[in-house]
N, C-alpha and C positions, 0 to 999 in steps of 0.2 A: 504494500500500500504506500503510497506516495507523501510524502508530506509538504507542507508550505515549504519548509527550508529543508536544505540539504543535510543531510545529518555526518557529513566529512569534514572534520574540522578544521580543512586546511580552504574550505570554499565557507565555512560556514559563515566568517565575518564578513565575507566578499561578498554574499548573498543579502545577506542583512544588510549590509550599507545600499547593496543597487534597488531594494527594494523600496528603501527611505526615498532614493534618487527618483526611482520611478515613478513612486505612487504620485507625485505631482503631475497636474494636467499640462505639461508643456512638450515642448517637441522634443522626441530623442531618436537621433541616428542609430542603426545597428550596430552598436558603440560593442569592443572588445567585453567591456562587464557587464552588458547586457545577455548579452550571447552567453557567455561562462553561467549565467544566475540562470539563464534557462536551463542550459545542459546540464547544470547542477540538482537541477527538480527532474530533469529526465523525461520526464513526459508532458503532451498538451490533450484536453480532453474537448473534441470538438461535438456538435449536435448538430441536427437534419441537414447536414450537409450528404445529399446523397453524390455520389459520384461521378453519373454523368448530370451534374446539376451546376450550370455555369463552367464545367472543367474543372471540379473540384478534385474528383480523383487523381488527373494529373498534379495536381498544384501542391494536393496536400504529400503524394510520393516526392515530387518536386524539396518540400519542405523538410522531409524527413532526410532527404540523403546531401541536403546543404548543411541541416546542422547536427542530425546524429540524435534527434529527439524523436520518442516515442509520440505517436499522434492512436490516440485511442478515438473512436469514430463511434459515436453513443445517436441512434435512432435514425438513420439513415432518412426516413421519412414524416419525421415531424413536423407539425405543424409550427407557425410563429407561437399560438398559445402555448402547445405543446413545452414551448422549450423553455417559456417563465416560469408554467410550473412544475420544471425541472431544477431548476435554480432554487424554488422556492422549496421543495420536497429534499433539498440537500445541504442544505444552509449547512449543516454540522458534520458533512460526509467529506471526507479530505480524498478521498478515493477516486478512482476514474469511473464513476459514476455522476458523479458533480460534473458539469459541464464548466469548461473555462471560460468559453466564449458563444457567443448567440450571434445568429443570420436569422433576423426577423425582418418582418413588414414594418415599414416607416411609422406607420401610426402606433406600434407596440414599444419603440424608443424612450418617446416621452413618457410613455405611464410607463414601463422599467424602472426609470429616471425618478420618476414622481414616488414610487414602491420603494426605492430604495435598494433596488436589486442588483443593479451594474456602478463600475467606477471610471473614473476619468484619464482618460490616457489619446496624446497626440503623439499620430505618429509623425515623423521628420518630415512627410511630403504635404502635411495638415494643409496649407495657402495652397494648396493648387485642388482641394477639394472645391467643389463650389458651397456658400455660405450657406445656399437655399438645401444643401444637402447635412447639414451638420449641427450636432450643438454647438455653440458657444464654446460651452465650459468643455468638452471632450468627453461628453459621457455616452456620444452614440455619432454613431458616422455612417454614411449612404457610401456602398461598396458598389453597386451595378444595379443597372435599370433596363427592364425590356418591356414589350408590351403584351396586351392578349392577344390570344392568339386563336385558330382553328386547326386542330391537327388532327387531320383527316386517313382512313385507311381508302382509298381510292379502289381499292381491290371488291372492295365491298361498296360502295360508292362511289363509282368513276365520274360523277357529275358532282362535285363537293358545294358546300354553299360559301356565299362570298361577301353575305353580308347576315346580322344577328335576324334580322325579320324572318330570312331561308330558313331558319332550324327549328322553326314554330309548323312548317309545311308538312304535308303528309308524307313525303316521299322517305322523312328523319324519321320515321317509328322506332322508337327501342333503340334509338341512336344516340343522342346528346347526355355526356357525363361532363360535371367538375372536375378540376384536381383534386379535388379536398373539401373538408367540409364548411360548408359558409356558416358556421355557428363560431369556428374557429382560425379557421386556414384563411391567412390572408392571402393566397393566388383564388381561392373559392370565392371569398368576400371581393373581392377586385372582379372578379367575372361578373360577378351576381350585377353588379354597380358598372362594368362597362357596358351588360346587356340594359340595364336603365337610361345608361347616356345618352344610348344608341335610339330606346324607343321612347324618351323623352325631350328629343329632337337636341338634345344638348346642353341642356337645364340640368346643372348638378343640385340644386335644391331639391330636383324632385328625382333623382336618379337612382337611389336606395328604393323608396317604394315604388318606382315603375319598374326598377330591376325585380322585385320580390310579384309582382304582379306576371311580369314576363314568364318566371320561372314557374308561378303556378299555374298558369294559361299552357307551359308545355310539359308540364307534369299533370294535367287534368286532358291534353292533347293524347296522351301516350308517349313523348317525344324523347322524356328526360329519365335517366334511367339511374337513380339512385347509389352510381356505385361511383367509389374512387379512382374517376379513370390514370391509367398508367399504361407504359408503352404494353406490356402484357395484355392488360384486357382490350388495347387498342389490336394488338394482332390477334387477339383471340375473335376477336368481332364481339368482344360482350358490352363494349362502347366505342362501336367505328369513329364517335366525334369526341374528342377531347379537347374541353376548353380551358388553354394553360398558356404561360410566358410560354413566347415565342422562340426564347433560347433553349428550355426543356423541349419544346415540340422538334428541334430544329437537333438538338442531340438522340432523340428517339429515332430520327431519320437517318443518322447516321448510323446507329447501334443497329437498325433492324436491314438496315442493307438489301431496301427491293423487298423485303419478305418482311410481312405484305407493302405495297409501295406506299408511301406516305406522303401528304400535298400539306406544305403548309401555309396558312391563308389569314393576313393580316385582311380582318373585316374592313369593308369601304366605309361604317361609319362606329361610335364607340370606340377608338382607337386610345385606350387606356393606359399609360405606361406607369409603372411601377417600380419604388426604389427600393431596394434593401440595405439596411444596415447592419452595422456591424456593431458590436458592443462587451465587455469583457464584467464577466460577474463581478461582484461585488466582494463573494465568498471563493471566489477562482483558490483551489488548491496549489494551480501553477499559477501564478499572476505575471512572473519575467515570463514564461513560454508563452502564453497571452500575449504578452505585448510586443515581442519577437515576429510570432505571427501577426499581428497585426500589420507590423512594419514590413515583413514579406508581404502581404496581401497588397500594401499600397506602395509597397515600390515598382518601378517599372516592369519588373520579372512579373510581381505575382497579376497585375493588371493587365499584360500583355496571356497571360493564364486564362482570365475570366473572358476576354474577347478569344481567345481559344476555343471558349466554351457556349460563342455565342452570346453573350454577353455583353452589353455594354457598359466598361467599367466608369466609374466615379469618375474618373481623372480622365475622361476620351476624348476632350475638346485640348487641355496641357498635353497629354500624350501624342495627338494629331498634329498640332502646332511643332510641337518638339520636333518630328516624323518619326516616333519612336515603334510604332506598330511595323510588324511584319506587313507586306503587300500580302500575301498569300492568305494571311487573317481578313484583311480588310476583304477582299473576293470576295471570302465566303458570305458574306451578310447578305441577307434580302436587300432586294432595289432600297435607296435610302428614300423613292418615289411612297411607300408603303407607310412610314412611319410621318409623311407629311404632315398629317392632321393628327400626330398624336398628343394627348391631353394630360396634362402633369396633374395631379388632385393636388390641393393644398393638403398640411394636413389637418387643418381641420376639418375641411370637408371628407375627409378619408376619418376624422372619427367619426365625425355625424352617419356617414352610411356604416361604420362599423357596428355603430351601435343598433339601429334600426335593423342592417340585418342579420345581425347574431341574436338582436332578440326576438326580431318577430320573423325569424323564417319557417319556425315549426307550428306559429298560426298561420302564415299565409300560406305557406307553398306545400307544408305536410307531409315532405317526405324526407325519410331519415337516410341520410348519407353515411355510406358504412365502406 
């Protein structure tokens, strides 16, 4: 079992002083005693980071053989809820069961923040975040953003829909699934609210309940089919449609190679992007491995990683400027034609519809996501 500090007495003071260094919110390079304080705790404990998820499999192997630290990988598929109340279920677990770090939905940052659950930590490339993406004080930071998406099996539907009004139609019977559950999953809760955008002409005031309305109009159609879709039940045909960030859609294309083929379809209206942040518990067992990683994630290597993955990272407009991205990365991305009309939620309006449809989805729409 792991502990805060090293228990080698020849790191132990050297742990303890970078921890003092650290725990302040200001910017630290991958400085020589940062790195020693991590490899001295040995391991990092990350959460629903699944692997083809933004390129996290490569990033996080990437991680382990730069600095020789254990990366323990806790719920592959969890939700943003999921993972507060993992933090919150571990407060006293020094173990790699306590998560280090959190990849949540934008609007879970601030009430983290407000709970008391995460601490403050910039890393070196903090100024070239944008302001709109970050706290202040360093206690949550936007890592990459994409948008919804349609990720389609064509095998089973060679005629895909192209816009959110199509999957209301008869021809989608027993077709359309979320990624996750809109009670909790913020990629579910964002679909729920871009299909409202979409059929409330563009009115985010009203795009929570016309979303929850949408959903029950095709879950009372036949249309909408209760399960958590994922590339599996997309080849399986048990949800031809999966409505998800267009980076996971666009790695499931790659991972299923033709079998079955797969179209992936930024909707012509609702075009919702979504940012994720990043944030290191409060009670982190390893808190130098936390911030180590951190500082990989936002440096050019681990950022040129997430557009690896499909992904557009935090830093893409400094990175593009720079010319720091690979050409062969940039390629791969859909037309930048596609993302023309897409729409940043504030967050407050990203609480306001979280709250509306985490509570009223099991009045309105009825059906339980499993």
């Amino acid at each position: 079992m792991s502990t805060r500090f090293s228990v080698r007495p020849a790191l132990s003071a050297l742990t303890t002083a970078v921890l003092a260094v650290c725990a302040a919110p200001s910017a630290h390079a991958q400085s020589a005693e940062l790195i020693a304080a991590a490899k001295a705790e040995g391991q990092l404990t990350v959460i629903a980071l699944a692997r083809n998820w933004c390129g996290y499999g490569p990033i996080i192997d990437a991680f382990k053989a730069k600095y020789g630290i254990k990366v323990n990988e806790l719920n592959p598929d969890a939700s943003s809820g999921d993972e507060i109340e993992a933090i919150k279920a571990n407060k006293d677990n020094k173990g790699p069961q306590a998560p280090d770090t959190i990849d949540v939905g934008l609007s879970f940052g601030p009430a983290a923040k407000a709970a008391g659950l995460i601490q403050p930590y910039k890393v070196s490339t903090w100024s070239t975040i944008p302001d709109s993406a970050k706290d202040p004080e360093g206690y949550w930071y936007g890592d990459y953003y994409g948008v919804l998406a349609f990720e389609v099996n064509t095998d089973i539907l060679p005629k895909p829909p192209t816009d959110w009004a199509d999957l209301l139609k008869p021809e989608f019977k027993n077709a359309v699934a979320l990624a996750g559950d809109p009670r909790s999953a913020n990629q579910a809760i964002q679909g729920v609210y871009a299909a409202g955008l979409a059929s409330s002409g563009g009115d985010a005031s009203k795009a929570a309940a016309a979303g929850l309305k949408y959903f029950s109009d095709m879950n009372k159609a036949g249309n909408f089919v209760p399960v958590i879709g994922k590339a599996a039940s997309l080849a399986q045909g048990t949800t031809p449609i999966v409505i998800r960030w267009d980076y996971n859609a666009l790695a499931d294309r790659d991972t299923l190679k033709g079998n079955p083929k797969v179209e992936v379809i930024v909707p012509k209206t609702g075009v919702v992007a979504g940012v994720y942040v990043q944030a290191i518990s409060a009670y982190a067992p390893h808190p130098n491995a936390a911030k180590l990683w951190m500082e990989y994630l936002y440096s050019d290597e681990g950022q040129q990683g997430l557009l690896n993955g499909y992904c557009h990272p935090i830093r893409f407009n400094d990175m593009v400027a720079k010319n720091k991205f690979t050409k062969a990365s940039m390629d791969k991305l859909p037309p930048a034609a596609a993302y023309a009309k897409a729409v940043f939620p504030t967050l407050d309006q990203q609480n306001a519809a979280k709250e509306t449809i985490t509570k009223q989805w099991d009045q309105v729409v009825g059906a339980t996501v499993k």
